[in-house]
VOPAGU-2260 file (C-alpha; in pm, 1 decimal, decimal comma):
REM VOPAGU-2260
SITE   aa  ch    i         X         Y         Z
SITE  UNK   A    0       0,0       0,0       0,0
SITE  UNK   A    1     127,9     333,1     -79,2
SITE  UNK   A    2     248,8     595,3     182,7
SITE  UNK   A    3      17,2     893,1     147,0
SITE  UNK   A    4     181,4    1060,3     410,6
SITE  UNK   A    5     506,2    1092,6     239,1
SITE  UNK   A    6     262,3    1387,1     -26,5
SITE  UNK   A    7     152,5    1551,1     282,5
SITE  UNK   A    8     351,7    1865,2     290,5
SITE  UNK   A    9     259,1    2233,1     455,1
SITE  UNK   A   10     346,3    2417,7     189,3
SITE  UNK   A   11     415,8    2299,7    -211,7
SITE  UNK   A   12     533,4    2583,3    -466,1
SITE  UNK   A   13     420,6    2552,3    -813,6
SITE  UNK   A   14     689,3    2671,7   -1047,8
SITE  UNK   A   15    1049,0    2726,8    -915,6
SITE  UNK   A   16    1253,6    2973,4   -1133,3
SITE  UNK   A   17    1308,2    3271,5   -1002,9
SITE  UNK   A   18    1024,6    3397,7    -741,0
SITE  UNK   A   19     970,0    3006,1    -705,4
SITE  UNK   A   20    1293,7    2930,4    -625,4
SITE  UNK   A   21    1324,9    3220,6    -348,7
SITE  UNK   A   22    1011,0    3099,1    -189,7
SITE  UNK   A   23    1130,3    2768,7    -164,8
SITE  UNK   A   24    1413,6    2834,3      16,9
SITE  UNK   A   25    1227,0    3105,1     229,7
SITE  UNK   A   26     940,4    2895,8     353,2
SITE  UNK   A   27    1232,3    2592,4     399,7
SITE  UNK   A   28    1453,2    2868,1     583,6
SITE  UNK   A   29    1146,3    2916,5     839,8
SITE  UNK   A   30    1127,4    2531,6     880,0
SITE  UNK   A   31     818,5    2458,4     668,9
SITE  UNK   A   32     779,2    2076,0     501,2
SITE  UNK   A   33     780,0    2211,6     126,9
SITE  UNK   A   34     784,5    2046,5    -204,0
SITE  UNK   A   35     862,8    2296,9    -500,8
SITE  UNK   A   36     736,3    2153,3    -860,7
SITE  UNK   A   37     831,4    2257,9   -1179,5
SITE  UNK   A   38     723,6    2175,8   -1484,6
SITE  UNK   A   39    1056,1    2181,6   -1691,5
SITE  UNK   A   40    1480,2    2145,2   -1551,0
SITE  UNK   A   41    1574,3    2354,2   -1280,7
SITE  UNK   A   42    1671,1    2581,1   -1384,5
SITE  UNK   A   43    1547,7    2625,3   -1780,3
SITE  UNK   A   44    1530,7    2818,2   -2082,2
SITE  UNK   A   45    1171,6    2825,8   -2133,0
SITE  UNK   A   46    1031,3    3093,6   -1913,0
SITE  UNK   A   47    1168,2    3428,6   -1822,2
SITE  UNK   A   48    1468,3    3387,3   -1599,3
SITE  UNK   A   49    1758,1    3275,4   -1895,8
SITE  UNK   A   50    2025,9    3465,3   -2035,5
SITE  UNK   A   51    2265,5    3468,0   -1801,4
SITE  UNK   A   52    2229,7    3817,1   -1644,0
SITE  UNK   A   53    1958,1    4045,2   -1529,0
SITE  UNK   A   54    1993,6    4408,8   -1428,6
SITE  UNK   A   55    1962,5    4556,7   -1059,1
SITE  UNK   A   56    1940,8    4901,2    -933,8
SITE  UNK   A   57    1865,1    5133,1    -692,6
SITE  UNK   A   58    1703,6    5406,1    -965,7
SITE  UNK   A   59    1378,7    5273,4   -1015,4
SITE  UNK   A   60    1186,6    5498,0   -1252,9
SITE  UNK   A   61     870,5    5285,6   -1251,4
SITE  UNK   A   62     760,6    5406,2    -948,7
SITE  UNK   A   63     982,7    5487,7    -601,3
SITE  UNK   A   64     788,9    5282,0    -366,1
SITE  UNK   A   65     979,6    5008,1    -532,6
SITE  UNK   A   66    1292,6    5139,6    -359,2
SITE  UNK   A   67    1259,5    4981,8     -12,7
SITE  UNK   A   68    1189,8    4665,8    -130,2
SITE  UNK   A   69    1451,0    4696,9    -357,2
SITE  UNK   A   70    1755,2    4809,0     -57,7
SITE  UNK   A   71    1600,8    4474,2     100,6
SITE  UNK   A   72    1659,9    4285,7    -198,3
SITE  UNK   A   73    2018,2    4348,1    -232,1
SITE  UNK   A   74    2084,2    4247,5     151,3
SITE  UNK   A   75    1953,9    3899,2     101,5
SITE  UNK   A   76    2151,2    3863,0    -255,6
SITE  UNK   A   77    2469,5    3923,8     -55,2
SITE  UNK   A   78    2294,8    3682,7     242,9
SITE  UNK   A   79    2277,1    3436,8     -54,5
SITE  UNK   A   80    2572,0    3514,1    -171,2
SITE  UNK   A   81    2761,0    3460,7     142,8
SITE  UNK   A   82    2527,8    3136,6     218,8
SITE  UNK   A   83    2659,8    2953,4    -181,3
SITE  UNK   A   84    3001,0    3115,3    -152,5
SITE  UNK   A   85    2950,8    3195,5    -491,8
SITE  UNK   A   86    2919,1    3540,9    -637,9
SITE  UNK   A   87    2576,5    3634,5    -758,9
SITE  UNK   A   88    2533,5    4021,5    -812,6
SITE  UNK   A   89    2838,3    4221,9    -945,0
SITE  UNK   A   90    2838,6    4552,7    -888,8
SITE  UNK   A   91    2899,1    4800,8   -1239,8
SITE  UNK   A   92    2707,4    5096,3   -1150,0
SITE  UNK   A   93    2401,5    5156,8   -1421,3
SITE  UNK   A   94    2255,3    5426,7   -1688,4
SITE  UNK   A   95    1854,0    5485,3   -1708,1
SITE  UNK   A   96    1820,9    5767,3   -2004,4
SITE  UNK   A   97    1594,1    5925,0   -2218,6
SITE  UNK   A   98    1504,7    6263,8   -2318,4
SITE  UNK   A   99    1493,9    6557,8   -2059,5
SITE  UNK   A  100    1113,4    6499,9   -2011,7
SITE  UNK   A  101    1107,6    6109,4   -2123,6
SITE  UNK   A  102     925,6    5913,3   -1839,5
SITE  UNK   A  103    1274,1    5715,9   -1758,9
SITE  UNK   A  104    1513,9    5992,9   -1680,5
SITE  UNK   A  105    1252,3    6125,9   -1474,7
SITE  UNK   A  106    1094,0    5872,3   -1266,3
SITE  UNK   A  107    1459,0    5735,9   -1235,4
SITE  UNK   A  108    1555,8    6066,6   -1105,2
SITE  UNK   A  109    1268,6    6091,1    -865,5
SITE  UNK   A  110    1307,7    5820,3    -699,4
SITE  UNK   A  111    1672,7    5868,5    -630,9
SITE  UNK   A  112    1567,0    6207,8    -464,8
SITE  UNK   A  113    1290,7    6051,2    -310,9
SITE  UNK   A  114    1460,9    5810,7     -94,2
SITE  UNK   A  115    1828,5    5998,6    -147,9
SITE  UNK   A  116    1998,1    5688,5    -374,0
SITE  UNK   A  117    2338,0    5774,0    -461,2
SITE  UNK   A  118    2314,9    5911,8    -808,3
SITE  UNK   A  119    2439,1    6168,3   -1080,9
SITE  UNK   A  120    2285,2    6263,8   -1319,3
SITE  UNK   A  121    2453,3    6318,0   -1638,6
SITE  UNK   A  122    2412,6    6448,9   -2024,3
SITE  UNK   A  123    2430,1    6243,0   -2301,6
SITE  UNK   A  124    2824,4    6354,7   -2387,1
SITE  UNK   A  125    2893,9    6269,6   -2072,8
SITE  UNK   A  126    2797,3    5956,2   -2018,4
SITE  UNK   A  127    3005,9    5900,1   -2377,5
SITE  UNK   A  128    3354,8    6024,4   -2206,9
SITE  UNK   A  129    3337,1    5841,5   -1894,2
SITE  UNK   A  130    3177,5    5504,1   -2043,8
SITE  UNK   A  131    3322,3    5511,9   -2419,1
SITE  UNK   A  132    3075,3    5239,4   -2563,0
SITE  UNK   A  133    2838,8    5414,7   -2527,6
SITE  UNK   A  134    2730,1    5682,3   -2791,9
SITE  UNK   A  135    2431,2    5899,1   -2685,0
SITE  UNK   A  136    2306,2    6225,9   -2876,8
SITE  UNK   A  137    2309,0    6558,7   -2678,6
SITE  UNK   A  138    1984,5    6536,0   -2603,3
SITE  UNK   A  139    1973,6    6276,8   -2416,7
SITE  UNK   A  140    1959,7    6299,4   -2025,5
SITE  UNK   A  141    2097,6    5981,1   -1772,0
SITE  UNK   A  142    2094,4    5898,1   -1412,1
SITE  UNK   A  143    2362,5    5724,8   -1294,1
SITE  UNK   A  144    2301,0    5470,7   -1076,4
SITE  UNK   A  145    2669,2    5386,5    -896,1
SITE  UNK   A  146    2501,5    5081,6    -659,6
SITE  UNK   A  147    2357,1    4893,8   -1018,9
SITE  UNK   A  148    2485,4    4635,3   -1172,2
SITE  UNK   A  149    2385,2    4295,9   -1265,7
SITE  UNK   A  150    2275,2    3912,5   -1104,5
SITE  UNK   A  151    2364,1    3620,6   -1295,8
SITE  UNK   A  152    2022,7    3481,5   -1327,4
SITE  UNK   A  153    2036,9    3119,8   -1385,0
SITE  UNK   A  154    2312,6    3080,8   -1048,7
SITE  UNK   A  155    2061,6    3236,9    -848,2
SITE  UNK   A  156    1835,8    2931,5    -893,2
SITE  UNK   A  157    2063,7    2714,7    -821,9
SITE  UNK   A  158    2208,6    2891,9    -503,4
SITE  UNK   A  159    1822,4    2924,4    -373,5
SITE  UNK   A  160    1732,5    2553,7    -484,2
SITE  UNK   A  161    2078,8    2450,4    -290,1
SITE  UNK   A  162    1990,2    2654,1      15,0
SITE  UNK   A  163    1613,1    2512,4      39,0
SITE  UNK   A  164    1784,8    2155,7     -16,0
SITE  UNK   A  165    1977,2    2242,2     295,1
SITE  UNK   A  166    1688,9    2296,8     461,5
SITE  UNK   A  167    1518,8    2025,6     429,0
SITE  UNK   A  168    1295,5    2152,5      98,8
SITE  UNK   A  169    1184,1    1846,4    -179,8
SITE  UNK   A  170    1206,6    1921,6    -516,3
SITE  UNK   A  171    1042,6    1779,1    -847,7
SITE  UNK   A  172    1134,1    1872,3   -1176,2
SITE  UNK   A  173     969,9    1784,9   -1525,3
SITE  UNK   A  174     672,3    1761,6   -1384,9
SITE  UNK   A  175     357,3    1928,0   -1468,6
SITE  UNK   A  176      59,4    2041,1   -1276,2
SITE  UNK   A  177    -271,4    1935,0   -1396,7
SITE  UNK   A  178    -443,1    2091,5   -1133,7
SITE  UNK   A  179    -520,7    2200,6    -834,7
SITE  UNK   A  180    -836,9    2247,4    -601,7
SITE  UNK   A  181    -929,9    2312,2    -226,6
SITE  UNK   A  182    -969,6    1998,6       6,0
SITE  UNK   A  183   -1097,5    2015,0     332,0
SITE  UNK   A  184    -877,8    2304,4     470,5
SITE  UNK   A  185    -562,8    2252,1     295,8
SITE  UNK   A  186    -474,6    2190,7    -136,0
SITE  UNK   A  187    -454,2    1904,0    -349,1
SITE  UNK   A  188    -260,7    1917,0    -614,9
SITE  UNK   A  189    -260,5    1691,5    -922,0
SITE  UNK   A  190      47,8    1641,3   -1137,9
SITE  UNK   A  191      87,7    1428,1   -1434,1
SITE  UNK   A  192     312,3    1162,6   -1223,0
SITE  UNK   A  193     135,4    1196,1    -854,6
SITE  UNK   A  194    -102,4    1378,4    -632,3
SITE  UNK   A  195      -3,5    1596,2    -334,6
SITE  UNK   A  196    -143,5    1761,0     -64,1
SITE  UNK   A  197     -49,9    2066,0     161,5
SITE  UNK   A  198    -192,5    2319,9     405,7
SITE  UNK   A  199     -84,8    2596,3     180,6
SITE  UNK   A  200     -11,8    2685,3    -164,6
SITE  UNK   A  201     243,3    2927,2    -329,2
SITE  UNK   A  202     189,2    3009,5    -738,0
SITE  UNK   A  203     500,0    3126,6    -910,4
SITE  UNK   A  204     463,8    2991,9   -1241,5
SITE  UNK   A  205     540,6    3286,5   -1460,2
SITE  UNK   A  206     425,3    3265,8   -1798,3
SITE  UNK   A  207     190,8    3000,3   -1673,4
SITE  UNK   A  208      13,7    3162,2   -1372,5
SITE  UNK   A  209    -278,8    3270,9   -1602,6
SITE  UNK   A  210    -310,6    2868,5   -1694,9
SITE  UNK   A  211    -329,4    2750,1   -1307,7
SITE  UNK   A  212    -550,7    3042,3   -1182,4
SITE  UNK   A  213    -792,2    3096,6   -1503,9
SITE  UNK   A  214    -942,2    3417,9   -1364,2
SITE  UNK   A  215    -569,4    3563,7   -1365,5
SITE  UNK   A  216    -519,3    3505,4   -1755,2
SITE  UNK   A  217    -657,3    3891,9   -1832,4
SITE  UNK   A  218    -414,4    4003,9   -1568,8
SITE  UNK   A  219    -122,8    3840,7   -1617,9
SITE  UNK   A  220     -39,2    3817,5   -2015,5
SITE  UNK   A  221     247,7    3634,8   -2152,2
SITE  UNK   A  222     459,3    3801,8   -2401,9
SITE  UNK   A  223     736,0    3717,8   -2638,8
SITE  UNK   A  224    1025,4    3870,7   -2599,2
SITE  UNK   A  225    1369,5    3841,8   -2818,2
SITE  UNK   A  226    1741,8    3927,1   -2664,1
SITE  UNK   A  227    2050,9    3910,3   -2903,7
SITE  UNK   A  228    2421,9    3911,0   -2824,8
SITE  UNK   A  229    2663,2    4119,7   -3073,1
SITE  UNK   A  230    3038,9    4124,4   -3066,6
SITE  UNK   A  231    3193,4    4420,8   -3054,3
SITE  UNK   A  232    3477,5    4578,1   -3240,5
SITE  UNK   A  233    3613,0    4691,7   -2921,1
SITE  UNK   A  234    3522,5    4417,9   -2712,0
SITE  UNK   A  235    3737,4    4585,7   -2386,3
SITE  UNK   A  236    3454,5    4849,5   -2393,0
SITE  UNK   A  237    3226,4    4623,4   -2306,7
SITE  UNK   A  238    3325,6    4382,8   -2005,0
SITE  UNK   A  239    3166,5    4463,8   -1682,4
SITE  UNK   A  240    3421,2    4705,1   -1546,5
SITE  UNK   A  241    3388,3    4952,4   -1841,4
SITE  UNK   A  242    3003,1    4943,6   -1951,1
SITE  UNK   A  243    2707,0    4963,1   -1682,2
SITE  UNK   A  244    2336,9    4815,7   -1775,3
SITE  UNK   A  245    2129,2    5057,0   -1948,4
SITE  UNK   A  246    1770,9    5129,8   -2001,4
SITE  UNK   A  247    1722,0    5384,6   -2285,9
SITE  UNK   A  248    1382,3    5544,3   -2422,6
SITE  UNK   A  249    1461,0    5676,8   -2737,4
SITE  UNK   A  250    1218,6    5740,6   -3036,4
SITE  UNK   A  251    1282,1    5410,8   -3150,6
SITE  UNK   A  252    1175,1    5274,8   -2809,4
SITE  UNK   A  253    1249,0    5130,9   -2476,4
SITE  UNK   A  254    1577,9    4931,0   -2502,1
SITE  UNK   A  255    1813,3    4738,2   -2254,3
SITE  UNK   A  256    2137,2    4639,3   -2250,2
SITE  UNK   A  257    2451,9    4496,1   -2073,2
SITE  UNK   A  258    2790,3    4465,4   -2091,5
SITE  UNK   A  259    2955,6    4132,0   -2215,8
SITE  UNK   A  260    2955,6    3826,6   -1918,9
SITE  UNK   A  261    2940,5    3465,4   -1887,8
SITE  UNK   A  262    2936,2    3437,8   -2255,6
SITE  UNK   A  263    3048,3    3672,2   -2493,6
SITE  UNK   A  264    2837,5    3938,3   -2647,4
SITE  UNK   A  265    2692,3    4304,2   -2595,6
SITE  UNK   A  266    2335,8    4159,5   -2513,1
SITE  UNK   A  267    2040,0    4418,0   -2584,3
SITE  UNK   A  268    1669,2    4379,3   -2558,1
SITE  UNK   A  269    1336,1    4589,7   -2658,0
SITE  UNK   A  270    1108,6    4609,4   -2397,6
SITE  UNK   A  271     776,0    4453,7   -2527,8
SITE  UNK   A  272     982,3    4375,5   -2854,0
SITE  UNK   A  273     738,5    4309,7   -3124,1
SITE  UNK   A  274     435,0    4329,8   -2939,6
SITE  UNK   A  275     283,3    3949,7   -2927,7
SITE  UNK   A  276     101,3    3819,1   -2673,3
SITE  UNK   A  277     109,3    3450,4   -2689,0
SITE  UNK   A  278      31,8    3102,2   -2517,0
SITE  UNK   A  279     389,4    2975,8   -2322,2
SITE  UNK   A  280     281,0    2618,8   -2448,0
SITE  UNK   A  281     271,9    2719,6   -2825,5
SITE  UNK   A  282     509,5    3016,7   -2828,9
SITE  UNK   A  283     721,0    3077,2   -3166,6
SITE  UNK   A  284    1038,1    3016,1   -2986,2
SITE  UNK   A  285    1242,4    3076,6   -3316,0
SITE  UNK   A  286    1441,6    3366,0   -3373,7
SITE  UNK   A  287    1367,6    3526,5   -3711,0
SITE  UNK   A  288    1522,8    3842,3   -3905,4
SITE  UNK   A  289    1282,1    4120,3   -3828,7
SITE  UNK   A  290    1305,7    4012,2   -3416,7
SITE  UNK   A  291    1705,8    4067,6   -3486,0
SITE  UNK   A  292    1689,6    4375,7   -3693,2
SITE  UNK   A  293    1491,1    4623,2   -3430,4
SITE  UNK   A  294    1810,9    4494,6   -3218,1
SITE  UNK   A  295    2087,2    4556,3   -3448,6
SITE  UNK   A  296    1949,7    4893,7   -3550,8
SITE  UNK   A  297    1923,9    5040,0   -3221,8
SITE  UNK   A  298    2287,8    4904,2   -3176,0
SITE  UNK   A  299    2406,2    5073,4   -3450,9
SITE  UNK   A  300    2262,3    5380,1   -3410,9
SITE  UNK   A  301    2380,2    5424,5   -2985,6
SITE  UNK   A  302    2624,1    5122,7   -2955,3
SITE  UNK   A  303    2835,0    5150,4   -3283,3
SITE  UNK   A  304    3132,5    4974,3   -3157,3
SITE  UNK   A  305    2874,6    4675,3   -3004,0
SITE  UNK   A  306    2716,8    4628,3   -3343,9
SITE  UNK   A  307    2950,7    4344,7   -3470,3
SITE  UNK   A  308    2857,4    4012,1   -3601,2
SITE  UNK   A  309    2586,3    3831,2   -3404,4
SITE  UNK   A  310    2643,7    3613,3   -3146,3
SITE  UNK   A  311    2352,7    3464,7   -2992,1
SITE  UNK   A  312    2005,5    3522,9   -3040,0
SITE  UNK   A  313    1703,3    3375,5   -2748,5
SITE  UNK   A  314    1331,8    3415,1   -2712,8
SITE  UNK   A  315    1192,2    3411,9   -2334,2
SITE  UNK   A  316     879,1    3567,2   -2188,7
SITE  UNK   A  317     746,2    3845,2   -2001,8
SITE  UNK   A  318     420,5    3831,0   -1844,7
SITE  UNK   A  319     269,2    4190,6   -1831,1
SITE  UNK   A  320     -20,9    4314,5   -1580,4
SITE  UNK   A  321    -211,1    4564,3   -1696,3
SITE  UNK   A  322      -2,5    4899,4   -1496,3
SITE  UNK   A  323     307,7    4654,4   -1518,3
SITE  UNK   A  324     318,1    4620,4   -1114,5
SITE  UNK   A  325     358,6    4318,9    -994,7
SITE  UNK   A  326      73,7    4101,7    -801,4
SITE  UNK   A  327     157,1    3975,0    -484,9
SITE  UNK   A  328    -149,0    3850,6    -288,1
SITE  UNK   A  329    -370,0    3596,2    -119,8
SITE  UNK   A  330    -594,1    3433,5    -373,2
SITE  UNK   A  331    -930,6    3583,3    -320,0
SITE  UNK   A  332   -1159,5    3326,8    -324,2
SITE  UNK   A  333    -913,1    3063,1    -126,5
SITE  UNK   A  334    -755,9    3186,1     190,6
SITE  UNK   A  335    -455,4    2927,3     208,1
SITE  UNK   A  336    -338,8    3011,6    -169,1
SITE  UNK   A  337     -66,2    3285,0    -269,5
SITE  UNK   A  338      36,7    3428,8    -574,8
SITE  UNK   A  339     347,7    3584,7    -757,8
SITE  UNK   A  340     297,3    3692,1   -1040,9
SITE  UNK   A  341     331,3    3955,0   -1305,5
SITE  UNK   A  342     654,7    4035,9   -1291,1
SITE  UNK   A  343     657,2    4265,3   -1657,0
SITE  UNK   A  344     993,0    4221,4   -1756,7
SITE  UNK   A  345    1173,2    4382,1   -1451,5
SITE  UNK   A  346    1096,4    4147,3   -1175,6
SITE  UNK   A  347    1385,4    3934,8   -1108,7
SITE  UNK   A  348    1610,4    4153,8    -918,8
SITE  UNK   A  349    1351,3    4108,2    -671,7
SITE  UNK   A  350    1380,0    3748,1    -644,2
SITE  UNK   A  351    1554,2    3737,8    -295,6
SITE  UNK   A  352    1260,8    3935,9    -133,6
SITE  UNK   A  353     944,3    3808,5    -316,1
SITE  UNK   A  354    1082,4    3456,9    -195,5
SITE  UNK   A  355    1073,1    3630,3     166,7
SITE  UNK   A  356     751,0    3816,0      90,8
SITE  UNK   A  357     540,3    3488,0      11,6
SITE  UNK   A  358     665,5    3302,6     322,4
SITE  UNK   A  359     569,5    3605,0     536,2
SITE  UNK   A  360     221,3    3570,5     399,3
SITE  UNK   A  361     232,8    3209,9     380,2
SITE  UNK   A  362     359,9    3229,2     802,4
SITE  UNK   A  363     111,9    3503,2     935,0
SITE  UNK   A  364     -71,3    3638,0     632,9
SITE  UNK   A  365     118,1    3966,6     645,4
SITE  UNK   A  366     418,5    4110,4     586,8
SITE  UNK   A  367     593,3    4376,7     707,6
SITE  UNK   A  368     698,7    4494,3     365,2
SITE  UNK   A  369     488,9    4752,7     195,3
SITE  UNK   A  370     255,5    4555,6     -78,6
SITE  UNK   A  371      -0,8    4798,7    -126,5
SITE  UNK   A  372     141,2    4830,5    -471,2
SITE  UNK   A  373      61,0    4495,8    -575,0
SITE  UNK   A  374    -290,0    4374,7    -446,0
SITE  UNK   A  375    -456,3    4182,3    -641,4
SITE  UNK   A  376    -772,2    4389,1    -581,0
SITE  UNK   A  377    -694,9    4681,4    -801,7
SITE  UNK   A  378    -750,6    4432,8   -1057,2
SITE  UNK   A  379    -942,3    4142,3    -952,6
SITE  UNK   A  380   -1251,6    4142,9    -723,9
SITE  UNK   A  381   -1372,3    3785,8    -654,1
């Protein structure tokens, strides 16, 4: 006779890349029996966590509230950090530009003042002189961001999924959830190899969150996004020392960038590249000509020394709310079920504290950190 009691858990995860992975080792940290579950490898190219880097920074133009839970953020990356004796964030200081008036340079500029970040704040020769890849018209106005810089994306997975393993967490990869319902006062949940049950459940499933809770689909919508790696003609212009992560808003639109790591290549990015919305199951996941032109245009017109031959090209995913705040809530029809989700493309740096947000709700149903932001309820009334 099978052992039932061996799927009993308190808490089970549902998706373990980024946020998932964080929670994982959170609620594990805090001595919770958890089981994480993810559909694909841990970690994997398929969602929205790939590509070796992601940016971090202090200069947060899309709105300063974000700032807080940002400074808390980078204290449990180093916590991490010092926990996998591996390094995970590498300070390079960071540009956010645009025009005088463009929403980027001033957001980014008011939060700094708001909650007195470090910063300068710089013209567009400027920022050419002191950081000589780059190549920005006159017009263009930058903060400087000196505590930016960048996490290496994929090792902070593994150094979360190590850490929960440590403490005790279960983990079960390629394997997909079917579903999941209330039963009795705790969650069963139904996978293509088993069935589980727990006291409480955590969603972080990304592109996917709209599939498990169907309600969420209009509010968190996956998009296809395209990143491509050039080589440089200078290449020493471009290593980590010499080139901070950018976001630009020019007329062409809102780009990304960073300097050359792990594997070679300027990598760049258009936020909400081509515009598609799309299903994470059927996703075009090719690269084609016109997702790689919009790149190497932009890189030729403000990164001409970055606009060598290509390198690498890869699709992942954003998943956009509607105001492109995140949602981090209780579920609103079922009391012991939590949700990450819509992250929009600039969620990852905040990894390390959404994994310590959801086992604060998870705990006590509260948190001390300020979520007001990112209720469900401004979008979704059960």
């Amino acid at each position: 006779m099978k052992n039932h009691a061996m799927n009993e858990y308190d808490v089970i995860v549902i998706g373990v890349g980024g946020m998932g992975s964080a929670t994982l080792f959170h609620l594990a940290q805090r001595g919770f029996r958890v089981l994480g579950i993810e559909r694909y490898d841990v970690p994997n190219d398929m969602g929205s966590s790939h590509g070796v880097t992601r940016m971090i920074r202090l200069a947060y133009h899309e709105d300063p509230s974000y700032v807080p839970l940002l400074r808390r953020a980078y204290a449990l990356w180093h916590q991490l950090e010092n926990m996998s004796g591996e390094r995970l964030l590498l300070i390079t200081g960071s540009i956010r530009a645009g025009s005088e008036s463009s929403s980027l340079f001033l957001g980014s500029k008011e939060a700094c003042e708001i909650h007195h970040v470090d910063h300068q704040v710089l013209a567009g020769p400027e920022v050419n002189r002191r950081f000589p890849g780059y190549q920005l018209p006159e017009d263009i106005m930058a903060v400087y961001d000196p505590d930016g810089g960048l996490l290496l994306s994929e090792r902070c997975i593994v150094a979360h999924v190590n850490a929960a393993l440590d403490q005790g967490a279960q983990l079960h990869g390629r394997e997909q959830v079917l579903a999941w319902e209330p039963l009795g006062d705790g969650i069963r949940v139904d996978t293509e190899r088993d069935t589980y049950t727990a006291k409480k459940l955590v969603i972080c499933a990304g592109a996917w969150a709209g599939k498990l809770i169907p309600e969420l689909a209009q509010w968190a919508v996956p998009e296809r996004q395209v990143l491509a790696w050039f080589l440089p003609s200078r290449p020493e212009l471009y290593r980590p020392h010499a080139f901070p992560p950018f976001g630009l808003e020019v007329e062409e639109g809102r780009f990304y960038g960073f300097p050359s790591y792990g594997i070679p290549g300027f990598k760049v990015g258009l936020y909400h590249h081509l515009g598609q919305q799309v299903d994470p199951d059927t996703m075009d996941r090719d690269v084609h000509p016109e997702d790689e032109e919009v790149l190497r245009d932009f890189t030729r017109r403000y990164f001409p020394e970055a606009s060598g031959p290509t390198l690498a090209l890869k699709t992942c995913l954003f998943t956009n709310s509607p105001d492109e705040h995140f949602i981090l809530d209780r579920h609103p029809s079922f009391a012991n079920v939590f949700i990450a989700a819509g992250f929009s493309g600039h969620g990852f740096k905040f990894c390390s504290v959404v994994g310590e947000v959801m086992a604060d709700l998870v705990e006590s149903g509260d948190t001390p950190h300020d979520l007001s932001l990112f209720k469900l309820s401004r979008l979704w009334v059960a």
